[in-house]
N, C-alpha and C positions, 0 to 999 in steps of 0.2 A: 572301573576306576572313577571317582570324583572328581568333580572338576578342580579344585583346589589338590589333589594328589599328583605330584609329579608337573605338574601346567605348566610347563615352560618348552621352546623348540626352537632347535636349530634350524638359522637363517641360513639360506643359499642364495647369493646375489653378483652380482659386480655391477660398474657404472651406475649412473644419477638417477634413472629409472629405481634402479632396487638402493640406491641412497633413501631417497624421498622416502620411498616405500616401507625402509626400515625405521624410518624417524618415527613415523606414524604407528607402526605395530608396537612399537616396545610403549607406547603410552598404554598402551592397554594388553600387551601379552608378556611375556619373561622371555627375555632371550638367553640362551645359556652360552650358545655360542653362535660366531657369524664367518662361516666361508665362502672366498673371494679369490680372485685373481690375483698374482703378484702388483697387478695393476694398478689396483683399487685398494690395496692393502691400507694407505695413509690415508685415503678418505672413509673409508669402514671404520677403521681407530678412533677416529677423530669423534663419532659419531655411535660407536660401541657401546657405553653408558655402563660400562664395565664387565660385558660379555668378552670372554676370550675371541679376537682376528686369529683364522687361520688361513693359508695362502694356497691354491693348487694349481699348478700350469691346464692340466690334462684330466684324465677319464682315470690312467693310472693311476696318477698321486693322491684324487682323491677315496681310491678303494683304499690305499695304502693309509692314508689319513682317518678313516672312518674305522676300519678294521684295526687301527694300533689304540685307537684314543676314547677311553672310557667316559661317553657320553653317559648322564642320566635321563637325558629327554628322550621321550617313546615315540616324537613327531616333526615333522619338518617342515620347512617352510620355505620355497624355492620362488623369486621372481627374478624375471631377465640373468640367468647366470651362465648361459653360455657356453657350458661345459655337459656333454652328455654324459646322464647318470647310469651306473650299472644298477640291474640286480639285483645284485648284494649289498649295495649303498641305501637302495630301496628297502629293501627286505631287514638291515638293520634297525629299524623304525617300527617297532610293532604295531603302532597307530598308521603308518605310511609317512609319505611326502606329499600335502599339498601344494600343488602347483599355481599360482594366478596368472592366467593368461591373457592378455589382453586382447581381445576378441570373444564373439558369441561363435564358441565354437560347434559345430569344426568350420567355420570360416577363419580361415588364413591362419591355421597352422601354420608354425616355422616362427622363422629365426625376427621378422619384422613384421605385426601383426599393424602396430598402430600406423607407419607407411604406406599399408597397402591397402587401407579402410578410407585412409586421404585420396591417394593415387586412384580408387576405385569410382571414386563421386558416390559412392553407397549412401544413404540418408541414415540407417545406424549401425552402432559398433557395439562395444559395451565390455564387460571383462566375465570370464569362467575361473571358476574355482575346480581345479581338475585333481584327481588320484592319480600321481603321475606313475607311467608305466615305461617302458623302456621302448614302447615304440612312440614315433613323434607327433606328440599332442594330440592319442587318443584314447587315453583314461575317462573314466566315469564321471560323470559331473556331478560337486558335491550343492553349486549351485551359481548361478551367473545374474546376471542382471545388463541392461541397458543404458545406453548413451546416444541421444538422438545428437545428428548431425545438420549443422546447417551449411557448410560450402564455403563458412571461414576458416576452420582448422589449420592451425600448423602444427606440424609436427610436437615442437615444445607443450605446444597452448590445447591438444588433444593429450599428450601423455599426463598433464596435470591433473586433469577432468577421471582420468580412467585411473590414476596411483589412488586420488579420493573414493571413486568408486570401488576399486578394489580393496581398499580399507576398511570399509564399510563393511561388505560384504563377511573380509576376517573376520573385525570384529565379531558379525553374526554366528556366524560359520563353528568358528575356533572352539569356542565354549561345548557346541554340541560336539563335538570330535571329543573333545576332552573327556567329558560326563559318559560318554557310548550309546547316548541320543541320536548319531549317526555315525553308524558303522560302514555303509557303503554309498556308493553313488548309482546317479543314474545315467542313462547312453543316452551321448550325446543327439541323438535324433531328437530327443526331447522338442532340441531350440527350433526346428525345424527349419536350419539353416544350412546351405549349399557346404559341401564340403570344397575347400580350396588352399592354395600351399601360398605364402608370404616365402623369401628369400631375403638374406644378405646384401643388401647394396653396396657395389663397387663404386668407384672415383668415376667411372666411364659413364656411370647410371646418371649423372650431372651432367652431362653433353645437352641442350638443348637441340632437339632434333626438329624443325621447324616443317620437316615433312608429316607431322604428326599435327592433332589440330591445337587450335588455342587457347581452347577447353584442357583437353589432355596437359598442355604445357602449365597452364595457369595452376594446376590440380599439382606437377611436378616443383614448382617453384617453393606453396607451401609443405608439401611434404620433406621436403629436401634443405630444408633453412638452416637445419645446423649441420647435417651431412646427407649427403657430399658436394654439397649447394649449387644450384643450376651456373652454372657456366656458357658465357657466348664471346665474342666478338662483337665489338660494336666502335665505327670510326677508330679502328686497327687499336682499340684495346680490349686487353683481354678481363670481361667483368664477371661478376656476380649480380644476378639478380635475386633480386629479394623481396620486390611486390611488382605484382603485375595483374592487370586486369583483360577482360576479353571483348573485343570490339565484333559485330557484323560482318566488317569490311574485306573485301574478299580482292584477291589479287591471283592473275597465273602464277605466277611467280615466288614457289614456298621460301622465306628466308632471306629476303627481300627489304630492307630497312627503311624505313621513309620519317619523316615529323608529319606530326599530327598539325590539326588546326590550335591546337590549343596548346601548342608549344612541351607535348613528350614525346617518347621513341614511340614508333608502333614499328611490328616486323611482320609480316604476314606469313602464314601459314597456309599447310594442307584445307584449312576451314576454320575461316575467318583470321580476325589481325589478334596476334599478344601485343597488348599496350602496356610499356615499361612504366613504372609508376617509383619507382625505385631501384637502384644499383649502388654496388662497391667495384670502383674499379682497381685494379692491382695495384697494390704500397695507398692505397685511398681512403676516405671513411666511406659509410653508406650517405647516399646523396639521393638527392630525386634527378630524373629523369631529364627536366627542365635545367637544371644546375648543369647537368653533364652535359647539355645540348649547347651551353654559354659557353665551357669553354671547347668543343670537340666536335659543337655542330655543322660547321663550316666543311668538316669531309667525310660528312652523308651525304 
């Protein structure tokens, strides 16, 4: 097949992640069509550029949706969609389903790659282009690349970095799939990177755990800034924190609240002090540390 014959592939995405994601692809590939969540339905429309939205709750709807609906595209195009694919959804696609995962896999297979690269303190991450296969996130790689890390990362401010990277790479990628310049991939041992699993974060995963150190917690704060945001207590309200930096200072006593000399929180820790550098307290805007100590610091 040529590359101009047939070049165009159905998108598989939902949320802002596979948003961004698709903005950037259709500048440079054909989208024919884009399936999503009921969730995301108005935000994929909106941003469609006149590919048919289709909607699937489940694993069912969309064999039932793939197998009723006369697609012309022979390839696919899957980021963050959340919904495991069969088989047969695969095997529909004579070229396959390119997968982009965000990670140098097989690190941090699963459902929150770019989470658990922040949560790790790891120095780099980066994104795979995978042949996706029905088992989880360990298809052939059709090729990845890197993102070094510096220990500022938030969640938002790493997912931006790695949507660009992974567009890049389409870009590259896409064309040889198409032409049959690349037919297969290669195993993942390539990267020569630890096999490990990323999960789902729950509401609960935002409990600040102050028996844990301040390193770890400081690492939790950025990860966790749009969900499920670090959560504490502090002078009997209940906040969000939202920057926080790591001091030395060491105390018995993990969780433990005190002011600093220089007028912020610090809470001490398993190992060393978190120093509050920023919060939102509940019905409140984000404030700094020192703000919140003016009016709340009198019952620490």
């Amino acid at each position: 097949m040529s590359q101009n014959e047939n070049a165009s592939v159905i998108f598989f995405g939902s949320g802002p992640v596979a948003a961004e994601s698709l903005r950037l692809l259709q500048q440079h590939t054909e989208i024919e069509a884009i399936i999503t969540k009921p969730t995301t339905v108005k935000e994929m429309t909106s941003i469609a550029n006149g590919a048919c939205v289709h909607s699937v709750n489940n694993r069912r709807e969309l064999d039932e949706l793939i197998l009723s609906t006369p697609f012309k595209s022979n390839l696919g195009v899957l980021i963050d969609f959340g919904i495991i694919v069969s088989q047969n959804v695969i095997n529909y696609f004579d070229l396959g389903i390119i997968n982009s995962h965000f990670s140098v896999l097989p690190e941090w297979r699963g459902a929150d790659p770019i989470t658990f690269a922040i949560l790790s303190g790891q120095k780099m991450t980066g994104v795979s282009l995978m042949i996706l296969v029905e088992a989880m996130d360990e298809g052939p790689l059709i090729g990845y690349d890197e993102q070094l890390l510096d220990g500022t990362e938030t969640g938002p401010s790493l997912s931006i970095k790695l949507i660009k990277l992974s567009d890049t790479l389409l870009k590259h990628d896409l064309p040889k799939i198409f032409s049959g310049e690349t037919k297969s991939g290669a195993p993942q041992s390539i990267t020569k990177q630890p096999i490990s699993y990323s999960r789902k974060l729950t509401k609960e995963d935002g409990t600040l755990d102050f028996a844990k150190t301040a390193k770890e917690l400081e690492a939790e704060i950025r990860a966790f800034i749009e969900w499920p945001k670090s959560h504490t207590e502090i002078a009997g309200k209940d906040v969000v924190v939202t920057k926080a930096t790591v001091s030395s200072e060491e105390s018995a006593t993990a969780g433990k609240i005190y002011k600093t000399k220089d007028k912020k929180i610090g809470i001490y820790t398993k190992q060393g002090s978190l120093i509050i550098e920023e919060l939102k307290p509940a019905g409140k805007k984000n404030m700094t540390s020192t703000a919140f100590l003016a009016g709340y610091g009198h019952k620490i």
